[in-house]
N, C-alpha and C positions, 0 to 999 in steps of 0.2 A: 504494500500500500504506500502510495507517493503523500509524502506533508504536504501538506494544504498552507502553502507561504505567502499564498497572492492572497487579496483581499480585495472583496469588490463592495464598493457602497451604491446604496439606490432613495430616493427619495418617494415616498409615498403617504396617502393623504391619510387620516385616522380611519377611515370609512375602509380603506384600500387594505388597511393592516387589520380590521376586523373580519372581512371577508378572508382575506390568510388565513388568522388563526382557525374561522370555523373549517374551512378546508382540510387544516391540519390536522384538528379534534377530530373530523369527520374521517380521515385516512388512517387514523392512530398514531399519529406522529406527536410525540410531545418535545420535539428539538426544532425549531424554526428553522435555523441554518439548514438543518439535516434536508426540512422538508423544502425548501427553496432550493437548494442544489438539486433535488432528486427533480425536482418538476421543470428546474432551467435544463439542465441534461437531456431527462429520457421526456419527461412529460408532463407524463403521466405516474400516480402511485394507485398502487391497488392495494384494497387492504380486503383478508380473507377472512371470511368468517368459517372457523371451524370448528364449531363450538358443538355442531352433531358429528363431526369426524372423531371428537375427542370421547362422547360421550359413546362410540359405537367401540372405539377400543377399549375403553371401559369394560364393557359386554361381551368384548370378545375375551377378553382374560380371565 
């Protein structure tokens, strides 16, 4: 994994930085940077719910 040495700043309005944060709540990202770099890169974030995948291995053991 390469350091992360650069640093980029952006201005935005409080309206713009709410819309963010629920984005982020909504994707399960609790790191801003994290979820800002993942959405300037790839896009898009997906966040899975697997919450019957867990409760089926449960059941399977």
């Amino acid at each position: 994994m390469s350091k992360r040495t650069e640093e980029l700043k952006i201005r935005i309005s409080p309206e713009d930085k709410e819309r963010i944060k629920l984005k982020m709540e909504d994707a399960g990202i609790l790191n801003m940077s994290a979820y800002v770099r993942k959405m300037a890169l790839d896009g898009i974030c997906i966040r899975l719910d697997l919450k019957d995948v867990r409760q089926l291995t449960v059941m399977l053991r």
